[in-house]
C-alpha positions in Angstrom: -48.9 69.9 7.7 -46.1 69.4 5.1 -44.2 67.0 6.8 -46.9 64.7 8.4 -48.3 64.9 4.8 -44.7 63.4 3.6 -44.3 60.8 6.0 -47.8 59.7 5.7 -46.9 59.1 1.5 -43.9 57.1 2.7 -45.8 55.2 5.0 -48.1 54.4 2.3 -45.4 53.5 -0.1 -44.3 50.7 2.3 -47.6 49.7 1.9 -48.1 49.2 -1.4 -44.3 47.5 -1.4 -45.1 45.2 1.2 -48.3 44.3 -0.1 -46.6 43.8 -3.8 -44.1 41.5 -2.4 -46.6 39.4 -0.2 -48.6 39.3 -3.6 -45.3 38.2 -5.2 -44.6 35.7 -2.5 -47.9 34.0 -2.5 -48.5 32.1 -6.2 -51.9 30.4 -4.3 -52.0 26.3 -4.8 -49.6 24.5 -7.1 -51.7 23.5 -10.2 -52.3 19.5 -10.8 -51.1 18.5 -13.7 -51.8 15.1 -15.6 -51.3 15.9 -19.2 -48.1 17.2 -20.5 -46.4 17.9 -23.8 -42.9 17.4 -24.5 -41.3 20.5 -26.3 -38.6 19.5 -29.1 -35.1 20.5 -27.9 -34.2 23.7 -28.5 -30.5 25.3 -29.2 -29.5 29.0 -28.4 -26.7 27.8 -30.9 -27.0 24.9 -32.7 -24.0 23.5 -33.9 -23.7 21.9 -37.4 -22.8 18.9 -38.1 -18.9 19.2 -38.5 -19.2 20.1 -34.9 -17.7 18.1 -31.9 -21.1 18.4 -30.4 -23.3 17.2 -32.8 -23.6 13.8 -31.5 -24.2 15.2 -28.1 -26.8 17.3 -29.9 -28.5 14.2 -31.4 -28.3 12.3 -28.3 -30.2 15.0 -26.4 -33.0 15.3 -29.0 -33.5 11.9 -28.8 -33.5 11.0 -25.7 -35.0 14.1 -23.9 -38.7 13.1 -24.5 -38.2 8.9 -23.5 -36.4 10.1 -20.2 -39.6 12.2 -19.3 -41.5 9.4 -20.0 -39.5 7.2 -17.9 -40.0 9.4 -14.8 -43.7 8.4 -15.0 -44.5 11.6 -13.4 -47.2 12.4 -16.0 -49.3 11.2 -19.5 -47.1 12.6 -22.4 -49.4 13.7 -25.4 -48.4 12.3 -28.5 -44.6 13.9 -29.6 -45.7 14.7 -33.3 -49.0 16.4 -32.0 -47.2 18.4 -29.5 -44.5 19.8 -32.2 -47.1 20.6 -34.4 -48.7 22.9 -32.5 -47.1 24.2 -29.6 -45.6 27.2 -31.2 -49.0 28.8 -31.9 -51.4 30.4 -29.9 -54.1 28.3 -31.6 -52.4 25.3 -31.6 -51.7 25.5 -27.6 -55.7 25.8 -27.5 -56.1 22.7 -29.4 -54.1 20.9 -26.9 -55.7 22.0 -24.3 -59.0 21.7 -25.1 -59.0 18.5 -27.3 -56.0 16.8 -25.3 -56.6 18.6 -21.9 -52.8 19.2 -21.9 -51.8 21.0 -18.1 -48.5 21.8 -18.7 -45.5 21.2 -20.9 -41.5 20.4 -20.5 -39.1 21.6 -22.3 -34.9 21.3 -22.7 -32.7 24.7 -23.7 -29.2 24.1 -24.9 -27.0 27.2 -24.6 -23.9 26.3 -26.1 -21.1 28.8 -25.7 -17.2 28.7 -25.9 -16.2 26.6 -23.2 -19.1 25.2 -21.9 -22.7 24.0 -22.3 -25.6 25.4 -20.2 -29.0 22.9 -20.3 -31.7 24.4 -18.8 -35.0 21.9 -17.9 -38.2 23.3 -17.3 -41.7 22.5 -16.4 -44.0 25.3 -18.2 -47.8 26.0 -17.6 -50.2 25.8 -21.1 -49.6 29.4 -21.8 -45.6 28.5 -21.6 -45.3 30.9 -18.8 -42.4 29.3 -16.0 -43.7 26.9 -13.5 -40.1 25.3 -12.4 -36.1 25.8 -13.7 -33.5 23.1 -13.1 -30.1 24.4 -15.1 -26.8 22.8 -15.3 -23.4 24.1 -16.8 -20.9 21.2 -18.4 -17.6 21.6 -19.9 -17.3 20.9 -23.3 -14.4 19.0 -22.8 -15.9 16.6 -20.5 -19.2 16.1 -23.0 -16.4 15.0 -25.2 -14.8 11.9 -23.6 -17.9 10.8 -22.1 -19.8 7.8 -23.5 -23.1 7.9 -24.8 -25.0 6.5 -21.3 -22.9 8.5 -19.3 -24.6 11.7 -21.2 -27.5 10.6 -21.2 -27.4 9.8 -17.3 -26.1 13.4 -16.5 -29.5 14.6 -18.7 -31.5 11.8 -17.0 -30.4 13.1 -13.4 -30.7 16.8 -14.4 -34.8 16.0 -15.8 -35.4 14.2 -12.6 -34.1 17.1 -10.7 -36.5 18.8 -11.7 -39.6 16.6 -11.7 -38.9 16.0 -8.1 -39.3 19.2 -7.0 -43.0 19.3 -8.5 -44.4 18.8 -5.1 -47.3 16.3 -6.0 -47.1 12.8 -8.1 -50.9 12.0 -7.7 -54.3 13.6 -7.1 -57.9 12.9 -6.2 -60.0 12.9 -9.2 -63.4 12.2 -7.5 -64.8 11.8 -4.1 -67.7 9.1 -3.6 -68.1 9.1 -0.1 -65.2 7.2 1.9 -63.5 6.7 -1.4 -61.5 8.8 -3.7 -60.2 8.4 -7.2 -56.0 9.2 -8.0 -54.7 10.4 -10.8 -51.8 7.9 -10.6 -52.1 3.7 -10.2 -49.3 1.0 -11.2 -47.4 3.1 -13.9 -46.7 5.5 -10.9 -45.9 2.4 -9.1 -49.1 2.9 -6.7 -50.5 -0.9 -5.2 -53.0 -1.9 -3.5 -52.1 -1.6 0.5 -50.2 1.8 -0.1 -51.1 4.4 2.2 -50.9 8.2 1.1 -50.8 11.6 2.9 -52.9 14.3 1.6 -51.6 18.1 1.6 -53.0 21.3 0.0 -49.7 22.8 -1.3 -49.4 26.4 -1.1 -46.7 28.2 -3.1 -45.0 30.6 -0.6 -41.9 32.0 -3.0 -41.5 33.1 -6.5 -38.1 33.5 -8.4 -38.3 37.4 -8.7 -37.3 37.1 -12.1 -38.6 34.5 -14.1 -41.6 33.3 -12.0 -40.6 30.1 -11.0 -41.5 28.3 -7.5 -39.0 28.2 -5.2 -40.7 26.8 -1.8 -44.5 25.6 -0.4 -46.4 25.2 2.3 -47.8 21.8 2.8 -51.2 21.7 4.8 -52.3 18.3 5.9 -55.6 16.9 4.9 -55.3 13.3 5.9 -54.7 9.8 4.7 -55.7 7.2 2.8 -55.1 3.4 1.8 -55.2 2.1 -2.2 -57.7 -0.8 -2.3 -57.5 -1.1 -6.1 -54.8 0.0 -8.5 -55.2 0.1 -12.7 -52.3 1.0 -14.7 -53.4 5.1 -14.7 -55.8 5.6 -11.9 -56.4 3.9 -8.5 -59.0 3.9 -5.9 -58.6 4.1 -2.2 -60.5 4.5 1.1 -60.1 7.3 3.4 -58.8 5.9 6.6 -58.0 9.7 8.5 -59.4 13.1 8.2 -57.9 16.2 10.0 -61.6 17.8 9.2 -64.7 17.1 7.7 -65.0 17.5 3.8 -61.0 18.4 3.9 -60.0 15.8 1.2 -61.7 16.8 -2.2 -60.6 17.4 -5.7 -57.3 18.2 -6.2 -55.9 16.9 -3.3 -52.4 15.8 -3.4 -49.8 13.1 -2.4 -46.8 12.0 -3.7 -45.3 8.6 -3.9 -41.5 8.1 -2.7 -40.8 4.8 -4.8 -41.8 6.9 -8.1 -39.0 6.3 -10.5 -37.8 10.1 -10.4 -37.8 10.3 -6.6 -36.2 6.4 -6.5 -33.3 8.0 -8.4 -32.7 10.3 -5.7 -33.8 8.7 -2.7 -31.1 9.9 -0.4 -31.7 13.1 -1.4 -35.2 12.9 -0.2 -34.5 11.5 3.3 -32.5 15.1 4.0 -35.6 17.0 3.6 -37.2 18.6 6.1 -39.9 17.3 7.6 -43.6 18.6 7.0 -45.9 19.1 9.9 -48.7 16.7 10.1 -51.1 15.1 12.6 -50.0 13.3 15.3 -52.1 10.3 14.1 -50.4 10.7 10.9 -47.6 8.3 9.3 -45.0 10.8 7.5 -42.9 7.5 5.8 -44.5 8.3 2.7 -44.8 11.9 1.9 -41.9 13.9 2.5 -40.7 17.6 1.6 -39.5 17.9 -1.7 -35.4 18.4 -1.3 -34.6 21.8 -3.2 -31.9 21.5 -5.8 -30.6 25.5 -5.9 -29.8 26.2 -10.1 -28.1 29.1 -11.0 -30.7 31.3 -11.1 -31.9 30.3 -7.4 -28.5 31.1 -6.1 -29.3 35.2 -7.2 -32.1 34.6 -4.2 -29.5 33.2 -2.2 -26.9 36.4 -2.9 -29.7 38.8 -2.1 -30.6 37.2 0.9 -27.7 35.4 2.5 -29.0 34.9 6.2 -32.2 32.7 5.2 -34.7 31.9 8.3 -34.2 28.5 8.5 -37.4 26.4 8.6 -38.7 25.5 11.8 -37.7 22.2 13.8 -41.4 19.5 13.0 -43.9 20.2 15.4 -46.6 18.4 16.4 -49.6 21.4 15.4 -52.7 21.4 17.6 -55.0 18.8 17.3 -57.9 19.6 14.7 -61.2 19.8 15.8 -63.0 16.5 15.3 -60.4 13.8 13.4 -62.6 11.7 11.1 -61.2 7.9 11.4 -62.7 5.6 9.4 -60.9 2.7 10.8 -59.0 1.7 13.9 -55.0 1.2 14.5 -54.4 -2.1 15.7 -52.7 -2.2 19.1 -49.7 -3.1 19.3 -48.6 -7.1 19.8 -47.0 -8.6 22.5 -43.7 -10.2 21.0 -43.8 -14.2 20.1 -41.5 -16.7 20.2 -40.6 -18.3 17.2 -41.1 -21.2 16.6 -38.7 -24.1 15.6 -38.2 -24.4 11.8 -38.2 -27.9 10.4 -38.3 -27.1 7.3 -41.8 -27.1 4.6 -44.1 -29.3 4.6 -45.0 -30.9 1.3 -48.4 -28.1 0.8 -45.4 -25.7 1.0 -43.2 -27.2 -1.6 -45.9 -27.3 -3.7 -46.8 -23.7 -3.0 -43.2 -22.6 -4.0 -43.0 -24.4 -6.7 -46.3 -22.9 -8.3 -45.2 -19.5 -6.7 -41.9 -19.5 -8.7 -43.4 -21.1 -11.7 -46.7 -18.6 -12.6 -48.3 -15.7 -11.5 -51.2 -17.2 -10.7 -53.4 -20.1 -10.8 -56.7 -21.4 -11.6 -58.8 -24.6 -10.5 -62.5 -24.6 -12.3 -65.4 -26.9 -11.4 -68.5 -27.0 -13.6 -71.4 -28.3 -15.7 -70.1 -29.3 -19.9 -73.3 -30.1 -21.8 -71.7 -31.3 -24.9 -73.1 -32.5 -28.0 -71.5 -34.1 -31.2 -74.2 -34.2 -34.8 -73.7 -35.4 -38.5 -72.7 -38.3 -39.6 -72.9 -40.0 -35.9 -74.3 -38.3 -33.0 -74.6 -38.3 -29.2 -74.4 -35.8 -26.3 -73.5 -36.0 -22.4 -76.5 -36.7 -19.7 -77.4 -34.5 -17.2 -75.0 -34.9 -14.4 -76.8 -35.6 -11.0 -74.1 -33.6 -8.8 -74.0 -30.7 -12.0 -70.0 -31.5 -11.6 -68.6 -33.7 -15.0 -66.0 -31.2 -16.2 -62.5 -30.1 -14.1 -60.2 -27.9 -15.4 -56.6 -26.0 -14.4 -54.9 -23.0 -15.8 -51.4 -21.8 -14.5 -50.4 -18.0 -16.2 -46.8 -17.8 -16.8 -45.1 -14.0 -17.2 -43.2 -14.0 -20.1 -42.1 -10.6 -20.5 -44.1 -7.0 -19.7 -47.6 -7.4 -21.7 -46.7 -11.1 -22.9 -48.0 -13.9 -20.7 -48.9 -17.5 -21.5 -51.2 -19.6 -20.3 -50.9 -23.8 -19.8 -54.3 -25.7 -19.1 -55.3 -29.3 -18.4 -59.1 -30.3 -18.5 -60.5 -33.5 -17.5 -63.8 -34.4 -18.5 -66.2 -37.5 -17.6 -69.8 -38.9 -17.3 -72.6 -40.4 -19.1 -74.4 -39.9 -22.2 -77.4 -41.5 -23.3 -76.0 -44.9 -24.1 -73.1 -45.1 -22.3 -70.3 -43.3 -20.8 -67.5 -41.0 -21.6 -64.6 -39.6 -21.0 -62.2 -37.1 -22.3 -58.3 -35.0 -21.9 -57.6 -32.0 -22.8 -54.3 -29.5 -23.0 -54.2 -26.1 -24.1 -51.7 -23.6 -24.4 -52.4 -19.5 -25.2 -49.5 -17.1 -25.7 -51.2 -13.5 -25.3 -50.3 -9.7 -26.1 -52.0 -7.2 -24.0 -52.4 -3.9 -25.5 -54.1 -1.5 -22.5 -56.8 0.4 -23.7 -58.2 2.2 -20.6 -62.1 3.3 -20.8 -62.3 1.6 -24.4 -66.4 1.3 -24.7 -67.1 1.3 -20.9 -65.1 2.7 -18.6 -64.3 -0.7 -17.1 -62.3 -1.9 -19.9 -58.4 -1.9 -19.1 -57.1 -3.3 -22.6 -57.2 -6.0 -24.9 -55.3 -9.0 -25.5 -55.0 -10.8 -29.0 -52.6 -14.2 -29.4 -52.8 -17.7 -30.5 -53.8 -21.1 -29.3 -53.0 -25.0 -29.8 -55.1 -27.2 -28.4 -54.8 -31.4 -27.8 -57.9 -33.1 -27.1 -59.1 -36.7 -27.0 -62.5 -38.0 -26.5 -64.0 -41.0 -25.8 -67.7 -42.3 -25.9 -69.4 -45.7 -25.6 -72.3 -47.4 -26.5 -72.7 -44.8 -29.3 -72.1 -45.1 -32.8 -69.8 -41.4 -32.1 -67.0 -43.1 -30.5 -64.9 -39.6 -29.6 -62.2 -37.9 -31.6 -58.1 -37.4 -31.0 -57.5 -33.9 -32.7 -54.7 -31.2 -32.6 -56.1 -27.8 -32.7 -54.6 -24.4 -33.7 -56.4 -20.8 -33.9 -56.4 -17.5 -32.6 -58.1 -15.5 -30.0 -59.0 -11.4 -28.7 -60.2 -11.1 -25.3 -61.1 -7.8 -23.4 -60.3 -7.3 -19.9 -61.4 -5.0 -17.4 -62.9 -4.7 -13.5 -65.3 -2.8 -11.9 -65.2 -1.4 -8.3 -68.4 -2.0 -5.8 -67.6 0.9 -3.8 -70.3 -0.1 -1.1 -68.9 -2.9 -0.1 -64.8 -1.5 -1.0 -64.7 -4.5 -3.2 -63.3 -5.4 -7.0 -64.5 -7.7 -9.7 -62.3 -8.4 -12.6 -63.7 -9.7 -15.6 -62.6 -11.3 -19.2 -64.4 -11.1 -22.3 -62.8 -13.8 -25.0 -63.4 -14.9 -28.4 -61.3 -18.0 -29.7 -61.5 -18.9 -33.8 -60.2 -22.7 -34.5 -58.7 -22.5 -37.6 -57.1 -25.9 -38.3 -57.3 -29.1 -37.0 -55.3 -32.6 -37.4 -56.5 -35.8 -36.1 -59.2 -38.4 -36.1 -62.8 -39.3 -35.1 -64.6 -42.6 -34.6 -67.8 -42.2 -36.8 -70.2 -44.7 -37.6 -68.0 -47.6 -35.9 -65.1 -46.3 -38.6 -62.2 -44.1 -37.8 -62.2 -41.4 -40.1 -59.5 -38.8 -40.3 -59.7 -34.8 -39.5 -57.8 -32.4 -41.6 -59.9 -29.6 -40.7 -62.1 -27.1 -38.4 -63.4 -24.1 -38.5 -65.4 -22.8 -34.9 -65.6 -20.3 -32.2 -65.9 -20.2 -28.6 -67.1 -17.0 -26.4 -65.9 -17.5 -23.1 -66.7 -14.3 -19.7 -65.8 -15.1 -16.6 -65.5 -13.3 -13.6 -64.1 -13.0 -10.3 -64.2 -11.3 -6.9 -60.7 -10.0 -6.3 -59.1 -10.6 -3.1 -55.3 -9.9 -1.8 -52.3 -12.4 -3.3 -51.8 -15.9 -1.6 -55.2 -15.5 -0.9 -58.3 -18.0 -3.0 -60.3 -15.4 -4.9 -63.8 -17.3 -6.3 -65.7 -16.1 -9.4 -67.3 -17.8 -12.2 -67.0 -19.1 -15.7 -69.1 -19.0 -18.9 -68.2 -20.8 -22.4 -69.9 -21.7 -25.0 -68.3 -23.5 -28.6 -69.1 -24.7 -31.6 -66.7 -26.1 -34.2 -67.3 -27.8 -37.9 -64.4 -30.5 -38.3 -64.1 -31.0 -41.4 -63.5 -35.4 -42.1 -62.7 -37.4 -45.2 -66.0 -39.5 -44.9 -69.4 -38.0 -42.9 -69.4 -34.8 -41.0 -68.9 -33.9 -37.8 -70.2 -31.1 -35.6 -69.2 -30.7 -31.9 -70.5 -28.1 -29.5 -70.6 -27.6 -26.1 -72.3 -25.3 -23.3 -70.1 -25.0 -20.0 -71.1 -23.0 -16.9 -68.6 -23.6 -13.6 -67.1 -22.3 -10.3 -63.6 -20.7 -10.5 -61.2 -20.2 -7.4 -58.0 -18.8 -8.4 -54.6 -18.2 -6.7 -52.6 -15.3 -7.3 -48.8 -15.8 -6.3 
């Protein structure tokens, strides 16, 4: 029995090692990770500052953190918060529970004789290894390079990395047909993108240090953004390849993401992922593995590698879930003969190279002037005695300013009037996702000048010609109907008129203006559509304003409530 008793132990052995090394193989889903913090550079030996590479040395501690950033991969956590308390077991628990931190990222200088090793890695909250991108440089070539060129060798190594983190955005919450991403116009996600969903399974683990080294992708299905914020996005499920399979956690990533743009041609070598055949691969590919030093002792132990198999199209699952149709294809057209744009389209271009969008308003302006003369405007029998047009010009990122033109016109109760406005408002947004509601996206604070002349007959208020100057703050925010897959964008504003320069026609004299003070609350809102296309909403204002004049007083107010269409280009 000795012998049957032995090789029954070494059969069990093989056990044990074969389950260890399945166990070792198998690191379950990749984590999602929103949150990170950016580790300050550390040096295995720093130089001081007599040394050739301390400019190199200040160059990477400065510029580690703003390239991470850049990538727009993730939310970076405050710097300052992050050094202060990543080193401590109590201080990783504050940032996890008070900044729900997922992960961090961290840079390792290893300076030695000849040569510099950087080693870039993403690291879970407990700092254990999630991914390792090294890189070894010659000291002498650190040396005759410029400062971008170093920092585009530590940009290229940082992006390495990120791109092999196999997921750039994530559903958040399911309502239904739609989902919630963890991603939206800083991970340059639009509306009209479509997304592939994967579960992704972590199938080997550096043997070593922990790291991953390759997945298994698992399709889920697809979806199609129909409204995108600056750090979240919702979109409509289009595919399923089962019931229920998209939830929480579900991931996709995004090819035009500044860290995979970088390294777009490194992308299109990937392998391709195995999906359903009603599935559109052109935006979710395999990430492209970028072997570090350390990978290549995987590569030495195991130099014949089963290559991945050739795409194949996997059996069909059992019920697909489509929520809408693919649109057959169309027969080919002729084109027709060009002669050239009509004059709607030269107006078109013009606007469309001009602004960013553009406004046409329609409405109701009960106004009313009191003091030393008074009068107010009649009720208009077709509710229309006010017109009024904005065009938004892009300055730079956050800055925009806006040029209006009003006209207004009608009767009052002695007479008639009539009056021209322009208006210009230079704006800074500041975003400020969830601030008070969770539709808020920012505010906005600037300043204004104002022109305005009035005119009114049969009155003794004969109008006023005034320059206008003030500030304003405006919040602005949408909110998505999900029954009807719809988006409402709104604007909260309040304008202060701080000064004013003119004259008014009081009490059949013409008295002069050297002064205001007043405010104006303005909402309006408006059903969002796509661009080129009229999206209609509506506008609400409502002013009052103390001009201050060298004989009398004067007090002007006004109530307005209109129709907006606006055209975004």
């Amino acid at each position: 029995m000795t012998q049957p008793w032995h090789g029954f132990r070494i059969l069990i052995a093989l056990g044990v090692a074969l389950l260890c090394q399945s166990l070792q193989a198998n690191g379950g889903l990749v984590p999602a990770i929103r949150n990170v913090g950016v580790i300050p550079v550390q040096w295995q030996s720093s130089p001081s500052m007599i040394s050739p590479l301390a400019k190199f040395k200040a160059l990477s501690e400065t510029a580690f953190s703003p390239i991470v950033r850049s990538a727009k991969r993730f939310q970076q956590i405050n710097d300052t918060i992050v050094e202060n308390n990543w080193a401590t077991p109590n201080g990783r628990k504050l940032l996890v529970d008070e900044f729900e931190l997922d992960g961090y990222l961290s840079l390792n200088v290893d300076e030695q004789s000849d040569l510099v090793i950087m080693t870039v890695r993403l690291l879970s909250p407990q700092l254990n290894n999630y991914l390792v991108e090294s890189e070894r440089i010659l000291k002498s070539w650190i040396l005759t390079q410029s400062e971008r060129q170093l920092q585009l060798r530590l940009k290229k190594l940082v992006f390495r990395l990120l791109n092999r983190y196999p997921i750039d955005v994530f559903v958040t919450s399911v309502q239904g047909s739609f989902i919630t991403l963890s991603g939206g116009k800083n991970q340059n996600l639009f509306e009209g993108d479509e997304l592939q969903f994967y579960d992704v399974q972590i199938t080997q683990i550096h043997p070593a240090n922990g790291a991953w080294l390759n997945y298994d992708y698992k399709y889920l299905g697809r979806a199609k953004v129909i409204d995108s914020k600056d750090y979240s996005a919702i979109a409509r499920l289009t595919s399923l390849a089962f019931e229920g399979a998209i939830k929480n956690s579900s991931s996709a990533k995004i090819t035009h993401i500044n860290s995979r743009r970088l390294f777009a041609q490194m992308d299109e070598e990937s392998p391709p992922l195995p999906i359903s055949n009603q599935a559109r691969i052109a935006d979710l590919k395999a990430p492209t593995k970028i072997p570090s030093p350390e990978d290549q002792i995987i590569v030495a132990l195991k130099p014949d590698p089963t290559p991945p198999p050739a795409a194949q199209e996997p059996p069909a699952p059992p019920e697909e879930t489509e929520t809408e149709d693919d649109e057959p294809p169309m027969e080919p057209t002729p084109e027709p003969v060009d002669d050239g744009p009509g004059f709607l389209a030269n107006v078109h271009n013009f606007f469309q190279n001009q602004f960013s969008s553009f406004h046409a308003i329609a409405g109701l302006n009960l106004w009313s002037a009191t003091g030393t003369s008074s009068s107010s405007a009649k009720f208009p029998f077709w509710l229309v005695n006010h017109l009024e047009a904005w065009g938004h010009i892009p300055v730079e990122k956050g800055h925009e300013l806006r040029l209006g033109s009003s006209l207004g016109f009608g009767e009052t109760g002695d007479g008639g009037f009539f009056g021209l406005g322009l208006s210009a408002e230079y704006t800074v947004q500041s975003p400020q996702p969830g601030l008070v509601f969770q539709e808020v996206d920012g505010i906005a604070y600037g300043a204004l000048v104002e022109l305005e002349t009035t005119q009114a007959s049969g009155s003794s208020y004969g109008g006023y010609d005034a320059l206008i100057l003030g500030g304003l703050i405006k919040a602005y925010g949408r909110h998505h109907l999900v029954e009807s897959s719809q988006t409402i964008e709104g604007e909260l504003a309040m304008k202060l008129k701080l000064l004013a320069f003119g004259q008014a026609g009081l009490s059949g004299t013409t008295a002069s203006i050297s002064g205001a003070f007043g405010y104006e609350l303005q909402a309006l809102a408006i059903l969002k559509d796509q661009p080129d296309d009229w999206e209609w909403g509506g506008l609400f204002r409502y002013e009052s304003t103390d001009f201050t004049v060298d004989s009398g007083s004067l007090t002007y107010g006004h109530l307005f409530l209109g129709g907006m269409a606006r055209l975004r280009f």
